[in-house]
C-alpha positions in Angstrom: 88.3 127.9 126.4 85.6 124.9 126.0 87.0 122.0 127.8 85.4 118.6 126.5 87.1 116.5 129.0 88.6 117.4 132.5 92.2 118.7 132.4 93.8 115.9 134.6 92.5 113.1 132.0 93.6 115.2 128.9 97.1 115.6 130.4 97.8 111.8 131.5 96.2 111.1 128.0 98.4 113.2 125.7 101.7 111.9 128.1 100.7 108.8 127.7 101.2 108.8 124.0 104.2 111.2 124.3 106.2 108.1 126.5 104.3 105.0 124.6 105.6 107.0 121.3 109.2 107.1 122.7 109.0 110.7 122.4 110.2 111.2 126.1 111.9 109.0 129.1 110.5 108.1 132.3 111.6 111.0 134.0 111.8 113.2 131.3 109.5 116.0 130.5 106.5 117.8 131.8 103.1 119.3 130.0 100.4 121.5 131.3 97.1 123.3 130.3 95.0 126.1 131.5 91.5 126.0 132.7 88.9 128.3 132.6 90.0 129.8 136.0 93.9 130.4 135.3 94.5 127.3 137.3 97.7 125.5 135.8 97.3 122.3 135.7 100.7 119.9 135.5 102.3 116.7 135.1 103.9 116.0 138.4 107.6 116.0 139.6 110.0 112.7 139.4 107.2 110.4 138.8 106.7 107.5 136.2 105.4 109.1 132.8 104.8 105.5 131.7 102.0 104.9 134.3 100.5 108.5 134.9 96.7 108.6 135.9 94.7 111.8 135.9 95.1 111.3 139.7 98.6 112.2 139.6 98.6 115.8 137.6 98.9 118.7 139.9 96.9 122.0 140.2 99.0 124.6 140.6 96.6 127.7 141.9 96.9 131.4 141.3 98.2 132.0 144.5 101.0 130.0 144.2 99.6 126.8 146.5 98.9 123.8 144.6 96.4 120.8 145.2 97.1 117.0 144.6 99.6 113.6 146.0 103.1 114.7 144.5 104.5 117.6 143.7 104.3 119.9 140.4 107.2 119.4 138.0 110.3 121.7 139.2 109.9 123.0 136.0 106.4 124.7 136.4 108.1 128.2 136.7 109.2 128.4 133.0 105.2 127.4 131.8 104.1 130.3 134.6 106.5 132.7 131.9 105.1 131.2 128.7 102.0 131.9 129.6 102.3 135.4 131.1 104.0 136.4 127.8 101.8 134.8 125.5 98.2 134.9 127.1 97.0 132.9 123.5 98.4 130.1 124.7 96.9 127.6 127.0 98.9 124.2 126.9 102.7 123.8 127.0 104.5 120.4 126.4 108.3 120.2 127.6 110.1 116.7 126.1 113.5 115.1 124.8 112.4 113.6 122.0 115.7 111.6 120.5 116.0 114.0 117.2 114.6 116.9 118.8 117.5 116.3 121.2 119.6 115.5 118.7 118.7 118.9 117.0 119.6 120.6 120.3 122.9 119.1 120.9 124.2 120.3 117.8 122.3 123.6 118.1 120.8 123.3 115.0 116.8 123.7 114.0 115.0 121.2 111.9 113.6 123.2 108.9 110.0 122.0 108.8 109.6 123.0 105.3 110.6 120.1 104.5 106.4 118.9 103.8 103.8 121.6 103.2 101.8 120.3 106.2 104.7 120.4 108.6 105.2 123.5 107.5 102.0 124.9 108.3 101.9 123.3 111.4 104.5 124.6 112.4 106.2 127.4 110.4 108.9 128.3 112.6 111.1 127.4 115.5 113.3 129.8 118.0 116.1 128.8 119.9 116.2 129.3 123.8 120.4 129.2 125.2 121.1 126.9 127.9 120.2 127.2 131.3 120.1 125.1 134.1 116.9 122.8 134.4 114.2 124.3 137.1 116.0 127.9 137.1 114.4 131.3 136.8 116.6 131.6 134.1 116.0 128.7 132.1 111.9 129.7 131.9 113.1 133.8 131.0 115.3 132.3 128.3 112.4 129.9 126.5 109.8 132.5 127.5 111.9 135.4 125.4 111.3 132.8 122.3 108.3 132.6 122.6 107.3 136.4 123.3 108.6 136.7 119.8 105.8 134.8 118.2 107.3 131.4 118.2 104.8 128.6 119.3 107.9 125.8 119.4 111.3 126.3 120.7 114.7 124.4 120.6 116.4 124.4 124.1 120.1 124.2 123.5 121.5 120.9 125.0 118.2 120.2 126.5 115.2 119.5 124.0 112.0 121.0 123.0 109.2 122.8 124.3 105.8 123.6 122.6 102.8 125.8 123.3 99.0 125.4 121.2 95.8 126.9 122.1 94.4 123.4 123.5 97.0 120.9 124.4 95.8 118.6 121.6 97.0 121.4 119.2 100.1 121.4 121.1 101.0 118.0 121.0 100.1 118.1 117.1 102.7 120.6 116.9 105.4 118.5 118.9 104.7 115.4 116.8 104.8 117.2 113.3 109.0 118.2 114.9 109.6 115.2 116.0 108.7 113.6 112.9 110.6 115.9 110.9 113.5 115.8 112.7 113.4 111.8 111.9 112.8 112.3 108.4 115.5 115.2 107.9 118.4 112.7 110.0 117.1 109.7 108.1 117.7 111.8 104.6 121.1 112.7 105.6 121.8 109.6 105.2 120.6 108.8 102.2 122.6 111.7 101.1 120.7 115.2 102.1 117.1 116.5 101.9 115.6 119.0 99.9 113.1 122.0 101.1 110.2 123.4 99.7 109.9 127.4 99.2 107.0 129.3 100.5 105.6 129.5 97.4 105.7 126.0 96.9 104.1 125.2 100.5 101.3 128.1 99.9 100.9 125.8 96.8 99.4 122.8 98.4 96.8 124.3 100.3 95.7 125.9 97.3 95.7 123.3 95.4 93.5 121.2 97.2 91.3 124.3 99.0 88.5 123.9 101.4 86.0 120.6 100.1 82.6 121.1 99.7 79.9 120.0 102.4 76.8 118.0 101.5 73.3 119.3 101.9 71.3 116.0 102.5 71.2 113.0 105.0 72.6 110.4 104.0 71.8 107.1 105.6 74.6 104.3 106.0 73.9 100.4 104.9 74.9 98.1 107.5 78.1 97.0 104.8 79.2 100.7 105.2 79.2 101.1 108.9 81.7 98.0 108.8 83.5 99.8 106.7 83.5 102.4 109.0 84.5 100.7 111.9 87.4 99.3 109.3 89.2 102.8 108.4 88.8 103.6 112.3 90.8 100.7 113.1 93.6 100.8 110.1 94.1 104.7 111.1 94.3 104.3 114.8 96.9 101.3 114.0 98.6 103.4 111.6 99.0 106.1 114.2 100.2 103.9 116.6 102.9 102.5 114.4 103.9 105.7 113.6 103.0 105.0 109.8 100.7 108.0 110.0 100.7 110.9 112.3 98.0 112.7 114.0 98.3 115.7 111.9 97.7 114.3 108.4 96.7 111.2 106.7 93.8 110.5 104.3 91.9 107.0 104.0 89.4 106.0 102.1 87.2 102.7 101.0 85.0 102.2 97.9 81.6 101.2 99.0 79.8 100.9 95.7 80.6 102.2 92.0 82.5 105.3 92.3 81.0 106.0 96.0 83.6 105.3 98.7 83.8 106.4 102.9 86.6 108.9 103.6 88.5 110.5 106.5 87.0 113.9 107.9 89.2 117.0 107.2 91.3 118.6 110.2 90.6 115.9 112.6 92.7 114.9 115.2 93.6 110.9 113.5 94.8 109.1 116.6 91.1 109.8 118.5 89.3 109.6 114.8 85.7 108.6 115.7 82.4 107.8 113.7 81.8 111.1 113.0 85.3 111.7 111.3 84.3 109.3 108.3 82.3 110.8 105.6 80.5 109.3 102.8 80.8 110.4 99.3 77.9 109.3 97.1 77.8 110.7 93.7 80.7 113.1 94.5 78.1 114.7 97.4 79.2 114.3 100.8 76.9 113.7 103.5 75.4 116.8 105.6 77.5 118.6 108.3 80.2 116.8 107.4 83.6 118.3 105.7 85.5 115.5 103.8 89.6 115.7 103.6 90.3 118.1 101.0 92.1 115.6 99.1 89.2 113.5 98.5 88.5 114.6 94.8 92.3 112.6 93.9 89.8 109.4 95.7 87.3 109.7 93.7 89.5 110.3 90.6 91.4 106.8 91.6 88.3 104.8 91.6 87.2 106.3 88.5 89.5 105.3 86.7 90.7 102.4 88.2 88.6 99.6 89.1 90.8 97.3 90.7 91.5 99.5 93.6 89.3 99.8 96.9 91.4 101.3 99.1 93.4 104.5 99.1 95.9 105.8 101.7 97.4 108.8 101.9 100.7 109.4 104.2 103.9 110.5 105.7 105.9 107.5 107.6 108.9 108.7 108.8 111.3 106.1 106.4 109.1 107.0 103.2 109.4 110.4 104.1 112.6 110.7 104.3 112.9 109.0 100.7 110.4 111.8 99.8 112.1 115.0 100.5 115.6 113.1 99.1 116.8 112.2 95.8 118.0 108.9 96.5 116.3 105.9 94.9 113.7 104.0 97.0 115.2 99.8 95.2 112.6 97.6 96.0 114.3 95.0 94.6 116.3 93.8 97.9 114.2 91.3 99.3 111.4 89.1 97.8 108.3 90.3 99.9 108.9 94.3 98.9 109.4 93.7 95.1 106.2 91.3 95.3 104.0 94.0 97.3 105.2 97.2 95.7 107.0 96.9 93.1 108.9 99.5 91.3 107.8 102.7 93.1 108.1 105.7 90.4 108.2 109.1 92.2 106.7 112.4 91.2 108.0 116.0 91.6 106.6 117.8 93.9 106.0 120.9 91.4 105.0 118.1 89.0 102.0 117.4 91.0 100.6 120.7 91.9 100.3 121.8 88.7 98.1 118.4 87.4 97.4 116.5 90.4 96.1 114.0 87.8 99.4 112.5 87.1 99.3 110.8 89.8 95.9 109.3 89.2 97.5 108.3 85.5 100.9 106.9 87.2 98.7 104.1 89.6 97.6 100.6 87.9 97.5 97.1 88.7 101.6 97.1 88.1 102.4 100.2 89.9 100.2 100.4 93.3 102.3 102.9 95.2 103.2 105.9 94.4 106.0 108.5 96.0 105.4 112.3 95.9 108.5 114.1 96.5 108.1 116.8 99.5 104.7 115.6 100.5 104.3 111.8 101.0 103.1 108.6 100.0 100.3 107.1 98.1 99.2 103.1 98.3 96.2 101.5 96.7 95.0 98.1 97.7 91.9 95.5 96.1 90.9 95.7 100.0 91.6 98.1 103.2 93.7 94.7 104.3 95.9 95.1 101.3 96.9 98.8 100.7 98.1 98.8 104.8 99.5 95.7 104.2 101.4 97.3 101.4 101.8 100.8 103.6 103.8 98.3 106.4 106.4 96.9 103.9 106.8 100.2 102.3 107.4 102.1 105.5 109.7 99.2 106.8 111.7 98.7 103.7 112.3 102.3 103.4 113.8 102.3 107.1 115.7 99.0 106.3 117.1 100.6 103.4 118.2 103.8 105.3 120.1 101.8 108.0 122.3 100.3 105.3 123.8 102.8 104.6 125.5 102.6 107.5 126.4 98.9 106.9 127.8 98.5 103.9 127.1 98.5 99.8 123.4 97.9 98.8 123.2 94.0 97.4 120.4 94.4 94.8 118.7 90.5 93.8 119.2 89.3 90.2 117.3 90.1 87.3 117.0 86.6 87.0 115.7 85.9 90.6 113.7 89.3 90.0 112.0 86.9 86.7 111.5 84.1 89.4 109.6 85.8 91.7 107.4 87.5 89.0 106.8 83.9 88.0 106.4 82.5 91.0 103.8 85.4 93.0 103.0 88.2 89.9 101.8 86.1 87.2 
């Protein structure tokens, strides 16, 4: 195992997010990695996860002794069996994440089929029974899950714990539940959630296989390098929104004609650097460089459609709950969503992956965002500004939409205040 940064810094890193995300509580969890050695190294016992340093993880030796200012987490036993049954493994992240939790209280398992990528992230989940917090018992009883292959497990009346080959994998695997448990909760109450079949997940990643690599340099104006630096910003704000998760998301920006810049294929989108852009320039991509596999649907959007410079591809946890439901996503509640998106039409999933082309036909001036059922959302913009300004309202209207539900009986506006506002801001 090739470690790029030193295990104390990756760990406070990767909680940080986990707390900052609300994904855990102060107290609330522990994670932990290998090194090259066997060394475990930990978050520590009853200590802030909101300000952790890499000064604060523990190393947990061989031998039993450990080096560093607190104490390991009490729980360090049950990552001692993880690892000793599944010697792949080498990071381990133990959270109560609210739906995860949710999930556990109810001893239920969040079927991740809900979006082909959640899926393949994570194609399965076991279930570990309850056991008191620090015991011997508790780490035999999650370590039995995952000796049968499982690299997530639900802990009944507890919450989660997840295992990757690096911790970042880990934590990719933690987020893709977490989100899916807040998508499948939010579609309950929109009235239930549909699955996808493992035929029909299989189907996306055929659909849109491995992308082709370029041969030749290519060199970057000084425009496109601010362009760069543009999609690195909107995605790591995305990420940190929770409008896009670490594990997919696809953005790109028209340069000049038909050429645009793109987001690299499996890269890790909340630490997306230079090198995770790549510039398509007469449908070549740059050398060394693998674009996302769904930048031919890109290109085919600014061929065809001239107005739009910016393309985002996503899951946000309100749209995706609309996505993997049959309820209707009404725009027409309040002025600013019905002047930004719209009437959203949605596309069948099946639909889709047999002519990915009608979605490229669906998008124009009047209709700039487009839901795919079972795998997520699609917003155009004349600049980078406007599609995420479009990808905010979207998000947030889906979420305000959800939560009435629980209110009350949906008040749609008029057709006649519908007119006005089409007068006033459309025309």
């Amino acid at each position: 195992m090739k470690l790029t940064k030193h295990p104390s810094v990756i760990i406070s890193e990767i909680m940080g997010i986990i707390y900052k995300g609300e994904m855990t509580t102060l107290s609330g969890g522990n994670i932990s990695m290998l090194d090259e050695e066997g060394n475990l190294w930990i978050s520590p016992a009853g200590y802030d996860k909101g300000s952790l340093t890499p000064k604060d993880i523990v190393c947990v030796k061989k031998d039993g002794s450990y080096e560093g200012i607190h104490r390991p987490s009490s729980e360090f036993p049950f990552h001692y069996a993880i690892y000793d049954r599944r010697p792949d493994l080498k990071a381990v992240i133990h959270a109560h994440p609210k739906a995860l939790v949710s999930f556990s209280i109810v001893r239920e398992i969040p079927d991740m089929k809900i979006l082909p990528h959640t899926a393949d992230i994570c194609p399965s989940i076991g279930y570990a029974p309850y056991r008191l917090p620090g015991s011997e018992a508790l780490g035999e009883s999650i370590a039995n899950e995952f000796e049968k292959g499982f690299d997530a497990v639900i802990m009944e009346n507890h919450g989660t714990v997840v295992g990757g080959k690096d911790l970042l994998s880990a934590f990719q695997r933690f987020e893709a539940m977490e989100t899916a448990a807040l998508s499948i909760i939010d579609a309950k109450k929109l009235g239930g959630y549909n699955v996808l079949t493992d035929e029909q997940v299989q189907k996306s990643f055929t659909q849109f296989p491995q992308t082709r690599t370029g041969k030749s340099e290519i060199a970057y104006t000084t425009y496109e390098l601010a362009v760069r630096d543009e999609i690195i910003r909107f995605v790591k704000r995305a990420c940190k929104q929770k409008l896009m998760n670490n594990y997919f998301g696809t953005v790109s920006h028209r340069t000049h004609g038909d050429d645009f810049l793109v987001t690299r294929r499996h890269m890790a989108r909340r630490f997306i650097r230079n090198k995770d852009v790549v510039k398509i320039t007469k449908g070549e991509s740059e050398a060394g460089k693998e674009a996302s596999n769904l930048h031919q649907l890109h290109e085919a959007i600014y061929a065809k459609h001239d107005h739009v410079n910016s393309v985002i591809f996503t899951q946000g946890k309100g749209i995706s709950a609309f996505a993997i439901s049959d309820a209707k996503f009404d725009t027409r509640t309040i002025p600013e969503s019905y002047i930004l998106l719209k009437d959203i039409p949605f596309i069948g999933y099946d639909e889709f992956m047999a002519d990915p082309s009608v979605l490229v036909n669906t998008l124009n001036k009047e209709t700039p965002i487009v839901v795919i059922r079972n795998f997520g959302l699609v917003v155009t913009g004349t600049s980078m500004l406007d599609a995420y300004d479009r990808l905010e309202v979207a998000e947030f209207s889906a979420e305000s939409l959800i939560e009435s539900t629980l209110i009350g009986k949906l008040a749609r506006i008029g057709d006649g205040e519908i007119q006005d506002i089409v007068d006033k801001f459309l025309s």
